[in-house]
FIZA-720213 format. One line per field, with one value per residue (C-alpha): residue number from 1; x, y, z. Coordinates in Angstrom, 2 decimals, padded with zeros to 5 digits. Example, Ala and Ser with C-alpha at 12.3 -4.5 7.8 and 13.67 -1.06 7.14 Angstrom:
residues 2
n	1,2
east	012.30,013.67
north	-004.50,-001.06
up	007.80,007.14
END
This chain:
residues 267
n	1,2,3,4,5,6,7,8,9,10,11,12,13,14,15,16,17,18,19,20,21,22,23,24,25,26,27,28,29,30,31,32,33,34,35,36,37,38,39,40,41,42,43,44,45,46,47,48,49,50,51,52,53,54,55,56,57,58,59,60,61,62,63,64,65,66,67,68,69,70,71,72,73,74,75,76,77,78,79,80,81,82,83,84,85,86,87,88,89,90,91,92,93,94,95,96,97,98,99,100,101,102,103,104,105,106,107,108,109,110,111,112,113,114,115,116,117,118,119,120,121,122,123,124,125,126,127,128,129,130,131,132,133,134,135,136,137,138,139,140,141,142,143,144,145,146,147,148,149,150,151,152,153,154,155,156,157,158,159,160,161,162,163,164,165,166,167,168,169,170,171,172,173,174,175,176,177,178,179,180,181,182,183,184,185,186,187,188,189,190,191,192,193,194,195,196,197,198,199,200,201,202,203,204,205,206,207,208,209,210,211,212,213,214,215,216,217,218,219,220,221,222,223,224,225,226,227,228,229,230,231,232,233,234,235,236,237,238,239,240,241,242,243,244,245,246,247,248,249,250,251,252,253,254,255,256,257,258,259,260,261,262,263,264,265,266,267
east	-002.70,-000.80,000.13,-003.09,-005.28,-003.39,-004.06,-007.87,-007.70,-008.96,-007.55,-008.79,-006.11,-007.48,-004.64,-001.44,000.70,004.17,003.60,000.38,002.89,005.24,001.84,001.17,004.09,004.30,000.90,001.53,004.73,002.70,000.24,-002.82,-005.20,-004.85,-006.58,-005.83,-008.67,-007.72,-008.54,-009.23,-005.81,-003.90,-001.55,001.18,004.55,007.20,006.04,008.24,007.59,003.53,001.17,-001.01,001.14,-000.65,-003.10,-001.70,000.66,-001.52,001.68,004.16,006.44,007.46,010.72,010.29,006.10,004.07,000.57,-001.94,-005.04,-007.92,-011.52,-013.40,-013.80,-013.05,-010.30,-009.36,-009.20,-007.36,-004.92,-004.64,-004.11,-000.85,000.54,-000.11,-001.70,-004.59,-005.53,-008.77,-010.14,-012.74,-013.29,-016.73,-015.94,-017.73,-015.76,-015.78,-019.19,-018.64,-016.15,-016.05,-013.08,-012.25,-009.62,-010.34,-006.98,-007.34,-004.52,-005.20,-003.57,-005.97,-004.57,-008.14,-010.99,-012.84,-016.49,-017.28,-019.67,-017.64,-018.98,-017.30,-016.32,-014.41,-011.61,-010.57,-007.06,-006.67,-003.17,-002.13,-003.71,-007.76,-008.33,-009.70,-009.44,-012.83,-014.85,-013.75,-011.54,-010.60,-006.57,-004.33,-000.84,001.50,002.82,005.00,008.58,009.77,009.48,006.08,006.08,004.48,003.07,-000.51,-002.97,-005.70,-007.73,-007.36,-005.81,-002.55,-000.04,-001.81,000.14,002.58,003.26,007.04,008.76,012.00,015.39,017.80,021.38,020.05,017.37,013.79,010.99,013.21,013.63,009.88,008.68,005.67,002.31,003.57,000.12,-002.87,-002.58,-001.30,001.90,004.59,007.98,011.63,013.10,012.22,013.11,015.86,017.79,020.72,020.45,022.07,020.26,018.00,017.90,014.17,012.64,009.12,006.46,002.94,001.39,004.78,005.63,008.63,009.89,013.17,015.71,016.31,019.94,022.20,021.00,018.72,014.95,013.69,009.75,008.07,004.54,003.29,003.93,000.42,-001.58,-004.00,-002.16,-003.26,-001.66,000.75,000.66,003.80,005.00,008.09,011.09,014.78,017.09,020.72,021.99,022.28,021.85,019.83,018.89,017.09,014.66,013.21,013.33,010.42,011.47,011.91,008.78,006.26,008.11,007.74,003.93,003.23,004.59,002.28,-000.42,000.66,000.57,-002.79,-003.91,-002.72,-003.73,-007.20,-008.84
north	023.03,025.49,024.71,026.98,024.39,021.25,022.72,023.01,019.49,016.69,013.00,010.06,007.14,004.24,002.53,003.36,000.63,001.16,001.27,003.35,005.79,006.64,007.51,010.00,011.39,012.07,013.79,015.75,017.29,018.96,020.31,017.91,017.44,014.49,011.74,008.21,005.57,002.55,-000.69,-000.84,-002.82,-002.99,-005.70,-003.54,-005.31,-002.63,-000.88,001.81,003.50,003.37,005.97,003.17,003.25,006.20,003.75,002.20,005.24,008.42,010.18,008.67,010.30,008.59,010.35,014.33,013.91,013.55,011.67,012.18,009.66,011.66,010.79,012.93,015.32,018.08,016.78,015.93,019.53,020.83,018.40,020.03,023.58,021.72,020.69,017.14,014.00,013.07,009.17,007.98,004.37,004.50,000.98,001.91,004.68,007.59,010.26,009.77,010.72,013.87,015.01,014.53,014.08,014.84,011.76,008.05,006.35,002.41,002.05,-001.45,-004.02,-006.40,-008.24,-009.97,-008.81,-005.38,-004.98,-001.45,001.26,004.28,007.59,010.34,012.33,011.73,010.57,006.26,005.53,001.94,000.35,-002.87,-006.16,-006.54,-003.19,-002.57,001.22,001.43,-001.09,-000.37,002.58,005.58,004.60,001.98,001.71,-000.98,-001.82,-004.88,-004.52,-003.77,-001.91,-000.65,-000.46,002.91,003.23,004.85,002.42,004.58,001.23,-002.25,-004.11,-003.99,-007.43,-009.84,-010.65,-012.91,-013.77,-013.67,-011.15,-009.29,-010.77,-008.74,-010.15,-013.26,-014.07,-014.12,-015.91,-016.66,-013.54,-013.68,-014.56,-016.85,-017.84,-021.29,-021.79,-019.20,-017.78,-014.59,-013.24,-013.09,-010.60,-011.44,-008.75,-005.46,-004.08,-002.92,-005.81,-007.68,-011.28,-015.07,-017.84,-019.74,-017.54,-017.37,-014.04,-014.42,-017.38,-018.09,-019.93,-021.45,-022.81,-020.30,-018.33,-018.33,-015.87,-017.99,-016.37,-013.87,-010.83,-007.20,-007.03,-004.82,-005.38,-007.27,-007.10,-005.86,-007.98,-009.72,-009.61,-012.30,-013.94,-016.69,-019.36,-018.30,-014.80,-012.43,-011.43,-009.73,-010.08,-010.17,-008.00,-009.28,-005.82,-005.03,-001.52,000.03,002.92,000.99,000.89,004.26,004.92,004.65,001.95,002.88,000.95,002.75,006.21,004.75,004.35,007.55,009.22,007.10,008.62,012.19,012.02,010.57,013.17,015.77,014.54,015.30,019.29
up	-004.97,-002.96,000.69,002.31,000.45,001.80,004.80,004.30,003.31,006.14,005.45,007.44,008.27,008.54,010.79,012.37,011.57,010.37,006.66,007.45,009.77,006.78,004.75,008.02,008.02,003.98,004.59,008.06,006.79,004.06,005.55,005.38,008.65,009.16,011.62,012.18,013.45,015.41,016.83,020.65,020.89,017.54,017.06,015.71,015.09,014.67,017.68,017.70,014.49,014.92,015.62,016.82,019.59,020.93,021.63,024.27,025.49,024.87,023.13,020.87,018.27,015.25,013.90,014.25,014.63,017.43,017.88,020.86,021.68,021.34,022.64,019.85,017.10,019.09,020.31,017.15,015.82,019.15,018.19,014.74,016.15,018.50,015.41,016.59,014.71,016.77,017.00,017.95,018.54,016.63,014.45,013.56,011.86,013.59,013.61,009.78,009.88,011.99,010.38,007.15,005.37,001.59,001.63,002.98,002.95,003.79,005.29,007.41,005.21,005.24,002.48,001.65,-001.01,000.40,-000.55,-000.10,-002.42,-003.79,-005.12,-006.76,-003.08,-000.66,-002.68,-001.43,-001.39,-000.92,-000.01,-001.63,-002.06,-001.38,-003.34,-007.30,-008.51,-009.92,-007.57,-003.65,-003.70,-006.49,-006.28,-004.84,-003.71,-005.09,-001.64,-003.11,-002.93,-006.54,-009.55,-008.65,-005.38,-004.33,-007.38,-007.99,-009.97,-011.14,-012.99,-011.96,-008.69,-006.70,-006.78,-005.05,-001.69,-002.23,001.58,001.21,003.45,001.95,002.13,004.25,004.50,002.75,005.37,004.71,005.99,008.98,009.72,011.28,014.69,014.09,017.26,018.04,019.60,020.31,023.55,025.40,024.50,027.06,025.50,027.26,025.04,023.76,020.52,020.11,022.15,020.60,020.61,019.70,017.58,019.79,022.58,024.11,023.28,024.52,025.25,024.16,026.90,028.25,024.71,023.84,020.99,019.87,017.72,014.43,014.02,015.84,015.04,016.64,017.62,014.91,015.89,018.72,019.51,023.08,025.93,027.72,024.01,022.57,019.55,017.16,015.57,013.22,013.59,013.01,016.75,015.84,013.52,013.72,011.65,011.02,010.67,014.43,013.57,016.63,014.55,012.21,015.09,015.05,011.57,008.99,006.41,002.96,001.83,003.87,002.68,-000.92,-000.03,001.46,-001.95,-003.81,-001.44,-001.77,-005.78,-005.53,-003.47,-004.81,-008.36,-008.00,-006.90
END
């Protein structure tokens, strides 16, 4: 498939979350029209390498590409012209239906089982746990750190999700910022911000969140947002490397090479 087909080619995003955002960028750097769908107000985490994002500011740019809320499939192919990924909030899938894509790539990590039917066209790419190649999507995406990660599973299921973040600097699971309570969101901090163990970075009702160690604000969600109970808000990265910040992580890069072999596996 030369680079005038890729071009030819629509591909549907289904999310703009950070590990969905390195799949974007894999696929807008070669060519591929591609779209991403979104919730009315996506509770994205690592905010500042998103397209979701564009949600809530119209225009964001995640390393060298830029994103643009658009209201409709016009739109949408104006923004293809600009050399711009256009994202629309569109949960019900509509604009699927408009435009018709020859890729569906799930990439909403909703971690649970996925009924859906399948037929041979548009090709379903699936990412990580809740997807079966063969019963809800054509291909998935090992998106668990490791030996497999980013690999393309052709028959059978992705590791199931085992709930335990990566260790970085020996921390782990305290490395995330949990809902004490459900309630709104209030952020202290942005990411980005140094700060010291216990230090208040944000409330939930009045009942506060604290930093579990000295360390940077890699990923905080958006100040004055609905949370639940237990819910990731953010995490803290021991590094203190600011430009960790604005750079897609290795894992969703991983991932969107999993995504572009799929792709460009099948004609």
């Amino acid at each position: 498939m030369d680079k005038g087909d890729r071009m030819d080619k629509k591909v549907v995003v289904l999310g703009g979350g950070d590990l969905a955002s390195g799949v974007i960028l894999r696929l807008h750097h070669c060519g591929f029209k591609v779209w991403v769908t979104e919730l009315e107000l996506p509770l994205v985490v690592r905010r500042t390498v998103s397209f979701a994002e564009a949600v809530y500011e119209e225009q964001v740019s995640v390393e060298d590409v830029t994103a643009k809320l658009v209201k409709d499939a016009e739109e949408i192919a104006n923004s293809w012209k600009a050399g711009v990924v256009p994202i629309i909030i569109d949960p019900a899938g509509k604009s699927i239906e408009k435009i018709a894509p020859d890729v569906i790539i799930d990439a909403r990590m909703l971690k649970k089982d996925l009924v859906r039917e399948i037929k041979p066209e548009p090709l379903i790419i699936g990412l990580g746990p809740g997807f079966v190649a063969g019963e809800n999507c054509h291909a998935v995406i090992e998106t668990q750190r490791g030996p497999f990660m980013g690999r393309v599973i052709w028959k059978g299921a992705a590791e199931i999700n085992s709930g335990i973040p990566e260790e970085v600097l020996g921390r782990g699971e305290e490395r995330i910022l949990r809902a004490p309570i459900s309630g709104e969101f209030h952020a202290a901090h942005q990411i980005g911000d140094f700060v010291g163990e216990g230090e208040v970075l944000g409330d939930v009702n009045g009942f506060p969140v604290r930093a579990p160690f000295t360390g940077m604000i890699r990923g905080l969600i958006r100040h004055k947002l609905d949370v639940i109970q237990g819910m990731k808000l953010g995490d803290v990265d021991p590094r203190k490397n600011r430009r960790l910040v604005n750079l897609v992580s290795d894992k969703a890069l991983a991932v969107g090479g999993g995504v572009l072999e799929a792709v460009l596996s099948v004609r």
